[in-house]
C-alpha positions in Angstrom: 17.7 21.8 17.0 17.4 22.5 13.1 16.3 18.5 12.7 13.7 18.5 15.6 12.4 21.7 13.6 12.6 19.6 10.2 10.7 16.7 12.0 8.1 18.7 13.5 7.4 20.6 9.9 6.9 17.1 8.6 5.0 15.7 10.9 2.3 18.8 10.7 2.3 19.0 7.1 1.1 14.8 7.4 -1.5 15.9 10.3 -3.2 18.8 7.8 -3.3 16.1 4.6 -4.4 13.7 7.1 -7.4 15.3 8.4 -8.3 17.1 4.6 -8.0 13.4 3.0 -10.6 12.2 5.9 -12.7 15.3 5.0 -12.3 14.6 1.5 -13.2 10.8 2.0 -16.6 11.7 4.3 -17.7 14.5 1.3 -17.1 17.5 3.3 -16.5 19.2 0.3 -18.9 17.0 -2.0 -17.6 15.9 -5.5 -16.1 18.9 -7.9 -16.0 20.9 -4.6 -13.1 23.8 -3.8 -10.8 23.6 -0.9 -10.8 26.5 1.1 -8.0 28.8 0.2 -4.4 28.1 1.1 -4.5 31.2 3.6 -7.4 30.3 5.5 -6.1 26.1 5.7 -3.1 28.0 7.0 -5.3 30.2 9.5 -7.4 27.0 10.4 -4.6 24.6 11.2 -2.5 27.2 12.6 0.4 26.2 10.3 2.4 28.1 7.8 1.4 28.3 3.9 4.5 26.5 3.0 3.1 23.5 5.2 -0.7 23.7 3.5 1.3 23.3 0.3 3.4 19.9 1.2 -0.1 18.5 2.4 -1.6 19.7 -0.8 0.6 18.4 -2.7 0.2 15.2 -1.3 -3.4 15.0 -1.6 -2.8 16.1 -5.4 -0.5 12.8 -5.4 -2.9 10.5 -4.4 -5.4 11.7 -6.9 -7.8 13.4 -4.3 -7.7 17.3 -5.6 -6.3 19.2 -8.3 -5.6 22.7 -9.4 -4.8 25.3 -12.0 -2.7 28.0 -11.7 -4.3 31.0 -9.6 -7.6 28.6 -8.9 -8.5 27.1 -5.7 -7.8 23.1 -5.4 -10.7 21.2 -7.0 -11.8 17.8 -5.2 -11.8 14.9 -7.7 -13.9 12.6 -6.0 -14.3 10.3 -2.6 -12.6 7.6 -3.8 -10.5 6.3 -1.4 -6.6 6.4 -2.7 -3.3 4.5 -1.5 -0.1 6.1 -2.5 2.6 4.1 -2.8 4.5 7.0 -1.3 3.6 5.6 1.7 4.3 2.2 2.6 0.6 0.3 3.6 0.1 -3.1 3.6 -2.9 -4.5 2.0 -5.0 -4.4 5.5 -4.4 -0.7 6.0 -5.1 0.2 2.8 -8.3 -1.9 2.8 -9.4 0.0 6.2 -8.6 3.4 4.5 -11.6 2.4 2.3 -13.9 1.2 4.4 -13.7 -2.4 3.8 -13.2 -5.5 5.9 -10.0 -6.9 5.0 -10.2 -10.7 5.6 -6.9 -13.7 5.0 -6.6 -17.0 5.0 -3.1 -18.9 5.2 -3.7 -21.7 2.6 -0.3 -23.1 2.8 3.6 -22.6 4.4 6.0 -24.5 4.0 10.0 -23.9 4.8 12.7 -25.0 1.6 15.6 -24.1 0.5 15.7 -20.7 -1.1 16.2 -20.7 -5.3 18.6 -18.4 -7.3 15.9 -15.7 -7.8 14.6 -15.7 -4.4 18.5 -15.8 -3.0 19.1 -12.5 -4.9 16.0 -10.8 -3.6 16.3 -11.3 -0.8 20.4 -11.4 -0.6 20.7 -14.9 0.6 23.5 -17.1 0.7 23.3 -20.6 -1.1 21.4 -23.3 0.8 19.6 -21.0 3.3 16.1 -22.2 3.6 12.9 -20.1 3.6 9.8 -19.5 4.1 7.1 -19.2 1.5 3.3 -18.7 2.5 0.2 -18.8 -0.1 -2.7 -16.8 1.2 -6.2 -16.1 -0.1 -6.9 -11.9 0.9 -10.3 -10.8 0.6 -12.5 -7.8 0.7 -15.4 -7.7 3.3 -15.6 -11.3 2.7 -14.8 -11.2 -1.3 -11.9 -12.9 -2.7 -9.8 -10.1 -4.8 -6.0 -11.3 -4.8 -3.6 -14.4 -4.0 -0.5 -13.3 -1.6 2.7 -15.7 -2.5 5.5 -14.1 0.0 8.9 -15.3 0.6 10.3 -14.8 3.6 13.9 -14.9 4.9 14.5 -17.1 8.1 14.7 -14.7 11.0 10.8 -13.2 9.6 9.5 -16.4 8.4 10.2 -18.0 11.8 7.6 -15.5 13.5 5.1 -15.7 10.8 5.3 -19.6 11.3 3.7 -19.1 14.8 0.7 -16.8 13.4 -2.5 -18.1 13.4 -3.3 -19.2 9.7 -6.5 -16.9 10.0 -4.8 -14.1 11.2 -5.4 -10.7 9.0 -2.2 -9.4 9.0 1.3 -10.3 9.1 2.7 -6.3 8.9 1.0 -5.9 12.7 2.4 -8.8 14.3 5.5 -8.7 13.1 6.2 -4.9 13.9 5.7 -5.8 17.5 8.6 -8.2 17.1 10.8 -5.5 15.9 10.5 -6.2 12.0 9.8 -2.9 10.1 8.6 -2.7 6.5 10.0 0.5 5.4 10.7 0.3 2.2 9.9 -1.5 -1.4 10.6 -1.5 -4.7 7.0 -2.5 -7.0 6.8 -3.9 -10.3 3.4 -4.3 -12.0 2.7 -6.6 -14.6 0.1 -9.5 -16.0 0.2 -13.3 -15.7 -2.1 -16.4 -16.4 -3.9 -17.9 -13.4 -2.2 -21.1 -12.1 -4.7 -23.9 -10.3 -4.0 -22.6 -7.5 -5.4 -19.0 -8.6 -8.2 -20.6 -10.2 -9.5 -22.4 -7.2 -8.5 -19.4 -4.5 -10.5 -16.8 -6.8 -13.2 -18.9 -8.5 -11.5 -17.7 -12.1 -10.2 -19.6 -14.8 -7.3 -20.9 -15.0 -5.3 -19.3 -17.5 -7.2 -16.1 -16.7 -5.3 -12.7 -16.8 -4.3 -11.7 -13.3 -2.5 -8.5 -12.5 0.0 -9.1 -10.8 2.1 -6.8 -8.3 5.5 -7.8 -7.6 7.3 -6.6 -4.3 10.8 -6.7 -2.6 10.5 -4.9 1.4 13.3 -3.8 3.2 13.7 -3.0 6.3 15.4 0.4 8.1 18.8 -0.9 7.5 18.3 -1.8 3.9 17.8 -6.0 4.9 15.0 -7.4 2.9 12.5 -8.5 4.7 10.2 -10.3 2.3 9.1 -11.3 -1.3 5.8 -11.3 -2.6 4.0 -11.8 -5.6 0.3 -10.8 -5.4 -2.3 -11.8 -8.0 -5.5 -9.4 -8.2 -8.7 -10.5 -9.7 -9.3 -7.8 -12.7 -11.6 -4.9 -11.9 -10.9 -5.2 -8.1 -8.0 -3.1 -8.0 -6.3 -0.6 -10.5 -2.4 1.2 -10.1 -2.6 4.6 -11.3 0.5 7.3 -11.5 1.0 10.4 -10.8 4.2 12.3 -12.3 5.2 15.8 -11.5 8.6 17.7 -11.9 8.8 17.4 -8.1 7.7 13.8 -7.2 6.4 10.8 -8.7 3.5 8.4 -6.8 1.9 5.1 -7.6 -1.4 4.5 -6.3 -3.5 1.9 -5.9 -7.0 1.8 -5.2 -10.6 0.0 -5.7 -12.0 -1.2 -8.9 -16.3 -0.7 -9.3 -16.5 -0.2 -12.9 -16.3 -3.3 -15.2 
């Protein structure tokens, strides 16, 4: 009984940030605007303070709203925010802006796995996998090249999707492969040819890369990718508090 209650508490605390982040999102509250106070969200929603404050502090993570002691939350702006607190692929985060999100399968081919891929994804020597290069755009503007490795029993059902299918995440949840968790590591590289020619950049052109090992429920990794954003498309920012940590990622339209 007392997990049902801890899974219901959860679930409404998501609902509330849910429907405030689409608020937020549609300028309900307008730029620099004030949430209403955390008594009358409670008295709105029908939901305790203590619930109000988890979906608070969830919008505060993803850089929607902030606060000062003994003032009401401020909205920062309607820009549209991924946390990496919660897993999205690339097509649901694109939605959550409003954008198109668009792939192309430019290549797949199966090999045998090498030592670093072996290691992320815990295979044994000799197993072969498969490795995909896709192009991902943004209502019909390239931003990033997708290299993913997948182990056999994924890459077998991704081998049978359509090469201009949008997303690989959908497809492959109905087949029973969950992408629950992953571990992210950010960095800059030089654009190969195939960068070059994919995003009309040069090659050698600084790329920022996000690096990305997925696991499933049960701790099996489920794929590795290296994606390669065009600059000013995208920016990671982070949020640290004493209670939580989140790494966001959202749209680039400054220079």
């Amino acid at each position: 009984m007392a997990l049902d209650q801890d899974r219901a508490a959860g679930s409404l605390y998501r609902k509330v940030a849910a429907d405030l982040r689409e608020a937020i999102t549609s300028g309900s509250f307008g730029d620099a605007g004030r949430l209403p106070a955390e008594g009358a969200l409670a008295e709105q929603y029908g939901v305790s303070r203590g619930t109000v404050r988890q979906a608070l502090a969830m919008l505060r993570a993803d850089g929607l709203v902030t606060s000062r002691r003994g003032t009401r939350r401020v909205v920062l702006g309607s820009a549209r925010v991924q946390s990496f607190s919660e897993l999205l692929s690339f097509t649901h985060w694109a939605r959550s802006m409003g954008e198109e999100p668009g792939g192309r399968l430019e290549s797949l081919i199966r090999r045998p796995a090498d030592a670093a891929e072996r290691e992320q994804l815990r295979l044994e020597p000799g197993t072969e996998v498969y490795v995909t290069l896709r192009l991902r755009t943004l209502s019909g503007t390239p931003v990033m090249v997708e290299r993913t490795v997948y182990p056999p029993r994924v890459g077998e059902l991704v081998a049978q999707l359509p090469p201009d299918v949008v997303s690989h995440t959908e497809p492959l949840r109905e087949h029973g492969i969950l992408f629950t968790d992953a571990d992210h590591t950010i960095d800059v590289v030089a654009a190969n040819a195939d960068d070059a020619r994919l995003l009309s950049c040069r090659r050698g052109s600084p790329l920022l890369r996000e690096k990305r090992r997925t696991t499933d429920p049960t701790g099996t990794p489920v794929e590795w990718s290296q994606d390669r954003y065009l600059p000013g498309t995208v920016a990671f920012s982070i949020h640290n508090s004493l209670a939580s940590s989140a790494l966001s990622r959202h749209a680039r339209d400054d220079d």
